[in-house]
Jmol script that loads the backbone (N, CA, C; Angstrom):
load data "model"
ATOM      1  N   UNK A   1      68.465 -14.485 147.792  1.00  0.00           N
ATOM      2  CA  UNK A   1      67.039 -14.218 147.804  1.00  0.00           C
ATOM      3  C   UNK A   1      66.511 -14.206 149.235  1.00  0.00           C
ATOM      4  N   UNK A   2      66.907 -15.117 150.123  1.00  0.00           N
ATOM      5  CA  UNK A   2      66.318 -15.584 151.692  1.00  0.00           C
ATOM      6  C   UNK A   2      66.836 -14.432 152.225  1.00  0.00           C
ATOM      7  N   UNK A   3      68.388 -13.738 151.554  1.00  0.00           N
ATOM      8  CA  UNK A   3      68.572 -12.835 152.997  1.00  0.00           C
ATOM      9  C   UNK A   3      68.147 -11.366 152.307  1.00  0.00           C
ATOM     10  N   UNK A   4      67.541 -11.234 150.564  1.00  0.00           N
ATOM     11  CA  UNK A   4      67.196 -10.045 150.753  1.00  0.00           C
ATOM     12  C   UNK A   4      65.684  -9.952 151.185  1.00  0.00           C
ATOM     13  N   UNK A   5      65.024 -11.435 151.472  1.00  0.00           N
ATOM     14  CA  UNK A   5      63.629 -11.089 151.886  1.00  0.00           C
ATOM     15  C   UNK A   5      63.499 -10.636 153.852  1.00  0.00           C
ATOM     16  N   UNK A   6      64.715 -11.297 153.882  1.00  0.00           N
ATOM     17  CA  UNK A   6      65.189 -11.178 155.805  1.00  0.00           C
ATOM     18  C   UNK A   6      65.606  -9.437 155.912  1.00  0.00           C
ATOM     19  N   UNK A   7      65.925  -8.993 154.576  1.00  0.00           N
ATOM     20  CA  UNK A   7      66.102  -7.460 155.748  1.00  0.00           C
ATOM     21  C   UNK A   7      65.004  -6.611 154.844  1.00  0.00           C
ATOM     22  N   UNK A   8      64.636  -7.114 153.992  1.00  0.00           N
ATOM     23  CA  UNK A   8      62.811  -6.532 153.989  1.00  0.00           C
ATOM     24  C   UNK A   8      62.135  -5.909 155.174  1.00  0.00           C
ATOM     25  N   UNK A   9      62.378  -7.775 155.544  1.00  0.00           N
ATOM     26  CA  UNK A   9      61.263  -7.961 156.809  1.00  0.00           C
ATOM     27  C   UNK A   9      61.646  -6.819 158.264  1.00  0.00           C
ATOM     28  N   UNK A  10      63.061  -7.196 158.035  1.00  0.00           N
ATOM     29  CA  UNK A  10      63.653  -6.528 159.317  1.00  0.00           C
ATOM     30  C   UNK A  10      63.323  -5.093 158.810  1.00  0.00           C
ATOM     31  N   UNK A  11      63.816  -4.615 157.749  1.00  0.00           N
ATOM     32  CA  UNK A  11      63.509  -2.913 157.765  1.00  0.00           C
ATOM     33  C   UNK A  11      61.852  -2.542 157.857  1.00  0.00           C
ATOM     34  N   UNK A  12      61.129  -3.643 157.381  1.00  0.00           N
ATOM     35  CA  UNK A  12      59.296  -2.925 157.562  1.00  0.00           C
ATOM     36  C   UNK A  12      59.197  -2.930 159.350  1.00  0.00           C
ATOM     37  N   UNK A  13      59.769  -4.096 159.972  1.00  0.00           N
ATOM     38  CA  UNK A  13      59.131  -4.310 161.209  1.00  0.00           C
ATOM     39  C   UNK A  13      60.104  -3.865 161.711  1.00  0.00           C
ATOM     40  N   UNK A  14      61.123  -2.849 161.424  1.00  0.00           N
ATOM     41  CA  UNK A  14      61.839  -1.685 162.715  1.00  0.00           C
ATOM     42  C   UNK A  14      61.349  -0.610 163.234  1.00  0.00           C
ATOM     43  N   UNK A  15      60.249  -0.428 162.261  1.00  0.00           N
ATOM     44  CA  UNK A  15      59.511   0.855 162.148  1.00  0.00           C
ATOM     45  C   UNK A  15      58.400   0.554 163.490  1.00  0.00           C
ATOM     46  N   UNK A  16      58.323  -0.188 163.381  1.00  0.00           N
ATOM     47  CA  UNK A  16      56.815  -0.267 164.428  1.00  0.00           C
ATOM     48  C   UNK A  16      57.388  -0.211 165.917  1.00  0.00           C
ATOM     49  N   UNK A  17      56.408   0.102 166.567  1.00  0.00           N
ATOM     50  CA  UNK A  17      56.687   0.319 167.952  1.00  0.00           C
ATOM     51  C   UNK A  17      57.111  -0.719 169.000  1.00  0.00           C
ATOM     52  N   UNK A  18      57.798  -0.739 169.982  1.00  0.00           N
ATOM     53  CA  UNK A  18      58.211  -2.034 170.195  1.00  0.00           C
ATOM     54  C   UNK A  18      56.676  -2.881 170.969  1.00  0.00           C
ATOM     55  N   UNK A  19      56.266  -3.919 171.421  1.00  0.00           N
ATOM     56  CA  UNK A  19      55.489  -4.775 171.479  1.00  0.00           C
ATOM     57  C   UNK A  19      56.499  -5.919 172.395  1.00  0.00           C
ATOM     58  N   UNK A  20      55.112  -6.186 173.364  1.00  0.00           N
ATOM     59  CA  UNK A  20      55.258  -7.227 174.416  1.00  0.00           C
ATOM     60  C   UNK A  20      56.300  -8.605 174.147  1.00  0.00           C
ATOM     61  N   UNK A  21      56.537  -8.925 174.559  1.00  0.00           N
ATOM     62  CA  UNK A  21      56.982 -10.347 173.636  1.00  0.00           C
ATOM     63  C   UNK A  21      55.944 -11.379 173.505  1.00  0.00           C
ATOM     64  N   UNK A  22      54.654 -11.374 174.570  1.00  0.00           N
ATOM     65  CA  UNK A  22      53.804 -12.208 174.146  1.00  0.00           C
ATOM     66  C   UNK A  22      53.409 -12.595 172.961  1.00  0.00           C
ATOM     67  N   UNK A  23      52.799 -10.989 172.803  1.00  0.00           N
ATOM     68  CA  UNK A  23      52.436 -10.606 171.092  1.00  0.00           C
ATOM     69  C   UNK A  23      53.018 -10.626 170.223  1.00  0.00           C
ATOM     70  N   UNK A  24      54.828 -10.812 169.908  1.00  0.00           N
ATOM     71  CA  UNK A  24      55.572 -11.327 169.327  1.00  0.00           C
ATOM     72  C   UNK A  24      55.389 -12.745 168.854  1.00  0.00           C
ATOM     73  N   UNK A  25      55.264 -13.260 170.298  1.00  0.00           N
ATOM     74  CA  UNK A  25      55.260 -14.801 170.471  1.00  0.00           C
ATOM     75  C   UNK A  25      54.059 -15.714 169.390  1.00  0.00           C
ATOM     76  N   UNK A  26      52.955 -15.072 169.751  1.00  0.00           N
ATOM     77  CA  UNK A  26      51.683 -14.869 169.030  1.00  0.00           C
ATOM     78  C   UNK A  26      51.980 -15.153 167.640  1.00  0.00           C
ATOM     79  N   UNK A  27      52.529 -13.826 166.968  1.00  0.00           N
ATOM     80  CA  UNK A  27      52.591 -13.033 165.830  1.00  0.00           C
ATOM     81  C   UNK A  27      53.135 -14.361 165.139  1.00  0.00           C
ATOM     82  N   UNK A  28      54.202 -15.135 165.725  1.00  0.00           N
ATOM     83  CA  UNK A  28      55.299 -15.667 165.156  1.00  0.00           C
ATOM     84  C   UNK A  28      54.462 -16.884 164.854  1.00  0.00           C
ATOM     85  N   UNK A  29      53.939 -17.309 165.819  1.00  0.00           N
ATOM     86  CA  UNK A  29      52.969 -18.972 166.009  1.00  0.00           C
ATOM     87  C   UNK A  29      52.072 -18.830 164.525  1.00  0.00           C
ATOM     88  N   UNK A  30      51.467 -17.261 164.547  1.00  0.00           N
ATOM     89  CA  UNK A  30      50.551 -17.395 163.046  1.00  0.00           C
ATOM     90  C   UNK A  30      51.042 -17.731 161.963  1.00  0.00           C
ATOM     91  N   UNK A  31      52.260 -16.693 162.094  1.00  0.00           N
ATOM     92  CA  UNK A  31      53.335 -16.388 160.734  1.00  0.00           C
ATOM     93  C   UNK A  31      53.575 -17.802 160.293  1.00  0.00           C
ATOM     94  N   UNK A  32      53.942 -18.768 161.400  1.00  0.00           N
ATOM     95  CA  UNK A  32      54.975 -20.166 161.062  1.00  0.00           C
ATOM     96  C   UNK A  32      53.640 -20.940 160.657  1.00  0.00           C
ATOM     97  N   UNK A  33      52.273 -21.028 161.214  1.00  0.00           N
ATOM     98  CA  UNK A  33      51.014 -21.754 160.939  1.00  0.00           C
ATOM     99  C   UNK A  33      50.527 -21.677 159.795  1.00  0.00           C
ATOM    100  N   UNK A  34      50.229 -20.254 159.010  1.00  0.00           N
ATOM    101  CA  UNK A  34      49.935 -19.667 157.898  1.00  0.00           C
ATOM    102  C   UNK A  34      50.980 -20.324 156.545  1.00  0.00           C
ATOM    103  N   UNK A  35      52.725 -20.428 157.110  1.00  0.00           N
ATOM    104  CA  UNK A  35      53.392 -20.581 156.177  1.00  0.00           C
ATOM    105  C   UNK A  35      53.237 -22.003 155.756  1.00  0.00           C
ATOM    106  N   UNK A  36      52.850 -22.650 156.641  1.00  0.00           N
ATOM    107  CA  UNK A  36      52.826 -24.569 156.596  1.00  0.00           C
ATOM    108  C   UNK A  36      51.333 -24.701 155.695  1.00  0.00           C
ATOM    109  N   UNK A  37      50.461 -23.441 155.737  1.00  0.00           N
ATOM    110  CA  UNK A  37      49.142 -23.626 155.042  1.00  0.00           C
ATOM    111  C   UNK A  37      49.471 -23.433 154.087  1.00  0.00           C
ATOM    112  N   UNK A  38      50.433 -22.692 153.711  1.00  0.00           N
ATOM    113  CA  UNK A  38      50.669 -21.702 152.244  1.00  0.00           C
ATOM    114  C   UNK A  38      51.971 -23.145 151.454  1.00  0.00           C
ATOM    115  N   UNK A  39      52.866 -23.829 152.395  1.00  0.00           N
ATOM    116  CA  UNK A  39      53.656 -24.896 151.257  1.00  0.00           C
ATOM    117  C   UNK A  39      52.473 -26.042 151.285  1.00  0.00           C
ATOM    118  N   UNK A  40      51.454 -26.303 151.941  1.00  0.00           N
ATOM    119  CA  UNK A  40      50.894 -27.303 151.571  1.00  0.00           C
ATOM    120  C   UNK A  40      50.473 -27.015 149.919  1.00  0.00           C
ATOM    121  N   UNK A  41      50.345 -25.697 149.313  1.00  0.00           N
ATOM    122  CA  UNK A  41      49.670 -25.517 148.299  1.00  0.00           C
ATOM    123  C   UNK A  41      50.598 -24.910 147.615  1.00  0.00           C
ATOM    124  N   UNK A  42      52.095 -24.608 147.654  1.00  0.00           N
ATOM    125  CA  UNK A  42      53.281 -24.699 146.829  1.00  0.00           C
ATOM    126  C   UNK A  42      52.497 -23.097 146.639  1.00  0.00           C
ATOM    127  N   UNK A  43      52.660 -22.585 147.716  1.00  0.00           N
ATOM    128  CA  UNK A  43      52.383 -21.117 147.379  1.00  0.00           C
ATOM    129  C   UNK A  43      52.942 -19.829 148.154  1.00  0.00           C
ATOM    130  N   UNK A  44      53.993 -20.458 149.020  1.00  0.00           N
ATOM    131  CA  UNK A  44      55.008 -19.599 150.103  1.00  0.00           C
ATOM    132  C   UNK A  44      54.966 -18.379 149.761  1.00  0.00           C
ATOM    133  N   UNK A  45      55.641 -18.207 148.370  1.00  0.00           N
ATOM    134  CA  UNK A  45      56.903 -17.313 148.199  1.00  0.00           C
ATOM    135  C   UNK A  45      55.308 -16.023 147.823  1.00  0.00           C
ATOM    136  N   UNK A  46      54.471 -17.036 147.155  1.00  0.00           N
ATOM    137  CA  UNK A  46      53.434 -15.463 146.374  1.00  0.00           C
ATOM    138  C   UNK A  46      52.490 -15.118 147.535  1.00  0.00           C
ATOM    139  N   UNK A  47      52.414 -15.904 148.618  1.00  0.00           N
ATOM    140  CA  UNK A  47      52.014 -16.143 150.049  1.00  0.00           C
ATOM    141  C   UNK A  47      52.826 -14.373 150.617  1.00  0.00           C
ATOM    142  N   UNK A  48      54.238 -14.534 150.789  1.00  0.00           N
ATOM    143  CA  UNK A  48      55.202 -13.927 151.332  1.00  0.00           C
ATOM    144  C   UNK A  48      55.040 -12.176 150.774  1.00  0.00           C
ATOM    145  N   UNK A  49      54.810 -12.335 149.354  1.00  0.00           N
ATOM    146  CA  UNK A  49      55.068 -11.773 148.439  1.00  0.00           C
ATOM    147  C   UNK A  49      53.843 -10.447 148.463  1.00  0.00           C
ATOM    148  N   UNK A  50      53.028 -11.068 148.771  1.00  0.00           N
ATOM    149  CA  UNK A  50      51.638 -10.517 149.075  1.00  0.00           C
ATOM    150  C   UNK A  50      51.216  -9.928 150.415  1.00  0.00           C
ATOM    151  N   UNK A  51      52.145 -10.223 150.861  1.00  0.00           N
ATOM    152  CA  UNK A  51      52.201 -10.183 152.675  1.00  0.00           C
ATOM    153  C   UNK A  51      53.008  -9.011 152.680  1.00  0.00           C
ATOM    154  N   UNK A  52      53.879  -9.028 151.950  1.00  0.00           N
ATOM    155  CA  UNK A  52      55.121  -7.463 152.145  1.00  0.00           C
ATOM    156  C   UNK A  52      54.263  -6.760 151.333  1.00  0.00           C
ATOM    157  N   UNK A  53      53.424  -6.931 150.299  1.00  0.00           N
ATOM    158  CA  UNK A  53      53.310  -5.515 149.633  1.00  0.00           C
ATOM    159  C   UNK A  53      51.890  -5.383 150.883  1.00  0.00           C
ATOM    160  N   UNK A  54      51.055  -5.907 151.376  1.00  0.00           N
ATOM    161  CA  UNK A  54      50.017  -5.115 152.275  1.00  0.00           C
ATOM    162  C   UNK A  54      50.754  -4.678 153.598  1.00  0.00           C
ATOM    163  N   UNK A  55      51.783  -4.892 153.795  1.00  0.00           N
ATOM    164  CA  UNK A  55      52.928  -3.932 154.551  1.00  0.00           C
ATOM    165  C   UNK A  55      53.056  -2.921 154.208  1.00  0.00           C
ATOM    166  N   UNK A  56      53.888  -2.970 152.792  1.00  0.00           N
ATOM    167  CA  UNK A  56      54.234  -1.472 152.099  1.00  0.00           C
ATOM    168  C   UNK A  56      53.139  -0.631 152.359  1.00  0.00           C
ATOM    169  N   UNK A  57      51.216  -1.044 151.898  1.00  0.00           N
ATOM    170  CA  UNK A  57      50.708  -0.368 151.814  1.00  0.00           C
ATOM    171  C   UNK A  57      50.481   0.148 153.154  1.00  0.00           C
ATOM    172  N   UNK A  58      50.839  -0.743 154.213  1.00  0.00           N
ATOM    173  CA  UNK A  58      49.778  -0.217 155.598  1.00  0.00           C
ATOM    174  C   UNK A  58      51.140  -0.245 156.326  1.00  0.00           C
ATOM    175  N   UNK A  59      52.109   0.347 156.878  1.00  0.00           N
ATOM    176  CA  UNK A  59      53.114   0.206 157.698  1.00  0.00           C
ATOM    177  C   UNK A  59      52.681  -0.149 158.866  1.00  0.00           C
ATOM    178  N   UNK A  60      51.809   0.233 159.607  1.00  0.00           N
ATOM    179  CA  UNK A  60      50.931   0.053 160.517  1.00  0.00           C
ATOM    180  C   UNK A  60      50.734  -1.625 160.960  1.00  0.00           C
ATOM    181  N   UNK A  61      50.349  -2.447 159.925  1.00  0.00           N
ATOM    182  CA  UNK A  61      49.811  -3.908 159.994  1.00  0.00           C
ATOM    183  C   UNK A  61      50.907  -4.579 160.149  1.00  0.00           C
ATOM    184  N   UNK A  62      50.012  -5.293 161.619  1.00  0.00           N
ATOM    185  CA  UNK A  62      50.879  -6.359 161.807  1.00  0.00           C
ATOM    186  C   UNK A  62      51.271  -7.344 161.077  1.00  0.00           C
ATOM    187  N   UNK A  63      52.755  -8.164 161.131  1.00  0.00           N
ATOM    188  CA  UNK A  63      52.655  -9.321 160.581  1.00  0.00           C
ATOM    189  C   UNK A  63      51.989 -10.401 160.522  1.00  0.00           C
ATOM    190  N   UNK A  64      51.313 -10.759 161.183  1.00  0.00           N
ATOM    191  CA  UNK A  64      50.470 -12.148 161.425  1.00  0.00           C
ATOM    192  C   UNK A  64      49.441 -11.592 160.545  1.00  0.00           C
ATOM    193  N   UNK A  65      49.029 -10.075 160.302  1.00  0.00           N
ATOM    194  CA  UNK A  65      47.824  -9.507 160.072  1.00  0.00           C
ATOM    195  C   UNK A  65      47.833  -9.784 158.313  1.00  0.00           C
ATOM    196  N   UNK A  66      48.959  -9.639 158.229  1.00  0.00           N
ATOM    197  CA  UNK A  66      49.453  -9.282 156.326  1.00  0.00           C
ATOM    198  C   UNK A  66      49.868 -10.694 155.868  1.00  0.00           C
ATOM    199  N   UNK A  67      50.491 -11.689 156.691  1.00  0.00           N
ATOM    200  CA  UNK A  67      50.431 -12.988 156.022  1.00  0.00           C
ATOM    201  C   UNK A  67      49.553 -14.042 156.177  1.00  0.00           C
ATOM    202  N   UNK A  68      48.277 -13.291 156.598  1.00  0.00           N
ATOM    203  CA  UNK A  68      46.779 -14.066 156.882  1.00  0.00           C
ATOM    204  C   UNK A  68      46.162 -13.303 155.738  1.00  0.00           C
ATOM    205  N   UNK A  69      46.377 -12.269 155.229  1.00  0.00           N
ATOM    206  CA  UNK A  69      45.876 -11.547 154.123  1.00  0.00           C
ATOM    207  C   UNK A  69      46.811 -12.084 152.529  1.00  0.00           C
ATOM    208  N   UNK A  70      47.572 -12.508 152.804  1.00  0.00           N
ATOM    209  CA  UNK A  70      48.130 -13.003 151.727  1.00  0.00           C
ATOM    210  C   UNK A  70      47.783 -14.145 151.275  1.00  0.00           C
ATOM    211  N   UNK A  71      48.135 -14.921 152.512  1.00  0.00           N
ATOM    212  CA  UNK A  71      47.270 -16.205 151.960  1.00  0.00           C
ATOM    213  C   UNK A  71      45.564 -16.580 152.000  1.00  0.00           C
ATOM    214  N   UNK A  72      44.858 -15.544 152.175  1.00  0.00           N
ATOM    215  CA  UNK A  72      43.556 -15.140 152.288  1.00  0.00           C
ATOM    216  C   UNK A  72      43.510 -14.837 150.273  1.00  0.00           C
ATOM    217  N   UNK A  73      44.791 -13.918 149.728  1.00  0.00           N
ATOM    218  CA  UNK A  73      44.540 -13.554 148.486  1.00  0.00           C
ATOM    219  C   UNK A  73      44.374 -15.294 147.436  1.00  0.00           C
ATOM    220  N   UNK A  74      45.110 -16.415 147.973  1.00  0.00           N
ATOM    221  CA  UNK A  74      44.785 -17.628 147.185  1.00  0.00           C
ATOM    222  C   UNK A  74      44.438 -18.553 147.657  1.00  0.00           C
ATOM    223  N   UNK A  75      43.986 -18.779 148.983  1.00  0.00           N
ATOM    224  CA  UNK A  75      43.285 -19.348 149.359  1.00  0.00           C
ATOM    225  C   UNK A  75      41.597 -19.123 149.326  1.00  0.00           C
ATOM    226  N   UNK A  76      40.378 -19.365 149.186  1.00  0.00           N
ATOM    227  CA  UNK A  76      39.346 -18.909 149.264  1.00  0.00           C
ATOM    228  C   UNK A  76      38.481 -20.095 149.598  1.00  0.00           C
TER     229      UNK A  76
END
end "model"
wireframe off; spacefill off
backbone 0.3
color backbone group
């Protein structure tokens, strides 16, 4: 399951253009911040889950952008 969600991730975010490493750096700090918000509430995976499909829809959106929108969908 972990490594078919790892080349998900890797095949949505090959597509995008390459980016600074700052903004990597960034991206990653949200991603890992967001995910510690999302097990406090035993909600990772539908967290995760929700995060790849506003990928699918927007290839475009960043990651930090789509797993702040995911957990935006059960958090309120």
């Amino acid at each position: 399951m972990e490594q078919q969600l790892f080349n998900r991730l890797k095949k949505l975010t090959a597509k995008r253009r390459p980016r600074p490493v700052e903004d990597i750096h960034r991206s990653m700090d949200i991603v890992e911040h967001v995910l510690h918000e999302a097990d406090d509430y035993k909600l990772t995976a539908q967290v995760v889950t929700w995060a790849l499909k506003y990928m699918k829809e927007n290839p475009n959106l960043d990651i930090s952008d789509a797993i702040v929108l995911g957990l935006e969908k059960f958090i309120k």
